[in-house]
C-alpha positions in Angstrom: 6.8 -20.8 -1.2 8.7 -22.2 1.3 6.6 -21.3 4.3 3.3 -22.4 3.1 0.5 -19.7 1.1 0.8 -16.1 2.6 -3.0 -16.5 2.6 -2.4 -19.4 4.9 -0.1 -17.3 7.6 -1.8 -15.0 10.4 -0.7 -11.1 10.4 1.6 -11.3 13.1 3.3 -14.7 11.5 3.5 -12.6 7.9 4.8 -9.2 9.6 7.5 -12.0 11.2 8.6 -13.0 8.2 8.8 -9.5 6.3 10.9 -8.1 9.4 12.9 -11.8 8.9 14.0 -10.9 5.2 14.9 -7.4 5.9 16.7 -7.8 8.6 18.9 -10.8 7.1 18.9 -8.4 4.0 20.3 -5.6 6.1 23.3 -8.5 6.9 24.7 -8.7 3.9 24.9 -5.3 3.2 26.5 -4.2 6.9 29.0 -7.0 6.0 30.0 -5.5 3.1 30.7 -2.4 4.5 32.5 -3.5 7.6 34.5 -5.4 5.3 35.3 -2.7 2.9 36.0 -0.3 6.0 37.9 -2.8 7.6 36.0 -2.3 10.7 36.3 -5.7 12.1 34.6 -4.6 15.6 31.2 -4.2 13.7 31.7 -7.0 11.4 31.7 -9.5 14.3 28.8 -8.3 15.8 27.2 -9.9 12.7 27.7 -13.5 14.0 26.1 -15.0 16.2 28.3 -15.3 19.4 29.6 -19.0 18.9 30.5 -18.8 15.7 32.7 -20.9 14.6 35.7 -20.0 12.9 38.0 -23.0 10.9 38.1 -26.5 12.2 38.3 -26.0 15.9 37.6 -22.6 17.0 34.6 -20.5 18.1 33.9 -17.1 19.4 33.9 -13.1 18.0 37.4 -12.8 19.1 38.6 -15.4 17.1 36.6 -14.4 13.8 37.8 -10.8 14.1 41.6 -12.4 14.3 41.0 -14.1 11.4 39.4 -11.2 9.7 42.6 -8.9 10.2 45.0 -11.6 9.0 42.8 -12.3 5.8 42.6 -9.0 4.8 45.7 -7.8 5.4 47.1 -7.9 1.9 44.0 -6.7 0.7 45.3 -2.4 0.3 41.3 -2.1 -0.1 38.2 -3.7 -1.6 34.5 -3.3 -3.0 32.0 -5.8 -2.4 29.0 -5.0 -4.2 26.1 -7.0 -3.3 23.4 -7.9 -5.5 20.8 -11.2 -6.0 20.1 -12.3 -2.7 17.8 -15.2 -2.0 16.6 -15.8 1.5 15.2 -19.2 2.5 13.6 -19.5 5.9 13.0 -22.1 7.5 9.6 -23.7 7.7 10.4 -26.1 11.0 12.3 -23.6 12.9 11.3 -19.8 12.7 14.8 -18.8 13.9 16.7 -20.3 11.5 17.3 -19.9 7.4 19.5 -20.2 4.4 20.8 -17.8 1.9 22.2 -17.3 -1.5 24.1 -13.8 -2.2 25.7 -13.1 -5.1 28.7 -10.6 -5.0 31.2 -8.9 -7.6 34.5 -8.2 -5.4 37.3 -6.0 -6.5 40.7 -6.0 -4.4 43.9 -3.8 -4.4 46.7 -6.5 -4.1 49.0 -3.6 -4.8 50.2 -4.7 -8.6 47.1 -6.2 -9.1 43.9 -4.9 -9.2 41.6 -7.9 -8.9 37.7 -8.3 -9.7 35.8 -11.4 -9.4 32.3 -12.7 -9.0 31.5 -14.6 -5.8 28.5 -16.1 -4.2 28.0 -16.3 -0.6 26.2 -19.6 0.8 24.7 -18.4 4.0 23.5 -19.9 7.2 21.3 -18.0 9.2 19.8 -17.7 12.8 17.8 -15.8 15.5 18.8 -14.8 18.9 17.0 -13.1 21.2 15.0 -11.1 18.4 17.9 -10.6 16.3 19.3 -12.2 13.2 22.9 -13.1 12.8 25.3 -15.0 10.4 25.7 -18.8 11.8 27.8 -19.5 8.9 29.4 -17.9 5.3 31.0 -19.9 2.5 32.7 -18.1 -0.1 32.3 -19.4 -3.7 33.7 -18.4 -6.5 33.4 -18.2 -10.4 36.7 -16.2 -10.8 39.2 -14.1 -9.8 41.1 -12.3 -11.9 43.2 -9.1 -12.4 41.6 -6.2 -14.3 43.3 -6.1 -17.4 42.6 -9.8 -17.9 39.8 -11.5 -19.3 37.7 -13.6 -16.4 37.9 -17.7 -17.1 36.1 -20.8 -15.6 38.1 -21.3 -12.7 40.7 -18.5 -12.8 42.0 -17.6 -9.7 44.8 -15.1 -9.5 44.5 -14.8 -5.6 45.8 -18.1 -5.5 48.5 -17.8 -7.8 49.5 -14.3 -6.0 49.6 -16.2 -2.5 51.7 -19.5 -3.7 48.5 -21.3 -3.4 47.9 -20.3 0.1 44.8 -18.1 -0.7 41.4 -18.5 1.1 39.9 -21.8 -0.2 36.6 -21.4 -1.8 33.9 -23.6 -3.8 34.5 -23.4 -8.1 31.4 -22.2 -8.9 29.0 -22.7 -11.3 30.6 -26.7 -10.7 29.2 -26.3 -7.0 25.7 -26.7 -7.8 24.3 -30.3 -8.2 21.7 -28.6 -10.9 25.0 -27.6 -12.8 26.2 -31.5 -13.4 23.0 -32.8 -14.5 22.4 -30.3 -17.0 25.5 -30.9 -18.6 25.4 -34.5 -17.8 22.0 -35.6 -18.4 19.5 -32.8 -19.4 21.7 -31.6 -23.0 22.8 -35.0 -24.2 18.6 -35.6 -24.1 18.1 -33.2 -26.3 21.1 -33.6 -29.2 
C-alpha cells in the first residue's frame, strides 16, 4: 500500500484517506456527467483554479472555452466510467494520481463512435477540497459502431482531417507494455 499499513495510520489519518478516495471518486463521475450534459459551468468547477489548459494558458475561463469548442461536433455522448485506481500521495497529503478507465460513445452525426479510453489523472487539495490538476486522454480506439475496434484505430481523427484531440495510443503507453513484449515473452519461447 502506498501510504504505509492501515494498522500503521491513526483514525483521523485513515478517515482522511477514506474521505480522499471518495471524493476524487465523486470527480470522475461529476465529469462525466457535466460532460455528457454539456454543462461546462459545473465541469470547471472540477479543476483546480489554475489549471492549465494547452501550452500557455491557465484559468476556468479558458478550460470552459476549450470545452465548448471541443465538443462542439460532438451532437452528444456517454462516458461510462469504470476501473478507477487512485494513488495518493505518501509525501504530500494533498496531492495524488489516478488511472480511470472509460468506454466513450459520440454522435458525430453519420457516425456513431465508441471507444475505450483511459484517463491519466493528476490530483490535488485545496482548502479541504479535491480537484483535477491535470487529465490526459488515452486511447485504445475509436471507432464507428458498425465497425470492428483495431489497435490504434481512430476514426475521430480521420473524421476531423487529422485535427482531432491528440491522445496517448494505448496499451503502447505503458512502459510495462514494451517489456512484456520485448523482454518478458521472448524468455519464455
Amino acid at each position: 500500500m502506498a501510504n504505509g499499513s492501515m494498522n500503521e495510520m491513526s483514525l483521523d489519518a485513515r478517515v482522511d484517506r477514506m474521505e480522499s478516495i471518495e471524493q476524487i471518486r465523486q470527480l470522475v463521475a461529476r465529469y462525466a456527467l457535466a460532460l455528457d450534459t454539456r454543462n461546462f459551468d459545473d465541469m470547471v468547477q472540477l479543476f483546480a483554479p489554475n489549471v492549465q489548459v494547452g501550452r500557455d494558458q491557465f484559468g476556468r475561463d479558458k478550460l470552459r472555452a476549450w470545452f465548448v469548442k471541443t465538443m462542439m461536433n460532438t451532437k452528444s455522448s456517454v462516458h461510462f466510467v469504470g476501473n478507477h485506481i487512485i494513488d495518493l500521495d505518501p509525501d504530500d497529503r494533498d496531492k495524488a494520481r489516478g488511472v480511470v478507465y472509460c468506454r466513450d460513445e459520440l454522435d458525430r452525426g453519420d457516425l456513431w463512435i465508441v471507444g475505450k479510453i483511459q484517463y491519466w489523472d493528476s490530483y490535488t487539495r485545496e482548502d479541504g477540497r479535491w480537484y483535477f490538476q491535470r487529465r490526459k486522454l488515452m486511447r485504445w480506439y475509436a471507432v464507428d459502431a458498425l465497425d470492428r475496434p483495431g489497435h490504434g484505430k481512430d476514426v475521430t481523427k480521420e473524421q476531423e482531417g487529422g485535427r482531432a484531440l491528440q491522445v496517448g495510443q494505448l496499451p503502447d503507453a505503458w512502459p510495462s507494455w514494451e517489456k512484456y513484449w520485448t523482454k518478458d515473452v521472448p524468455a519464455v519461447r
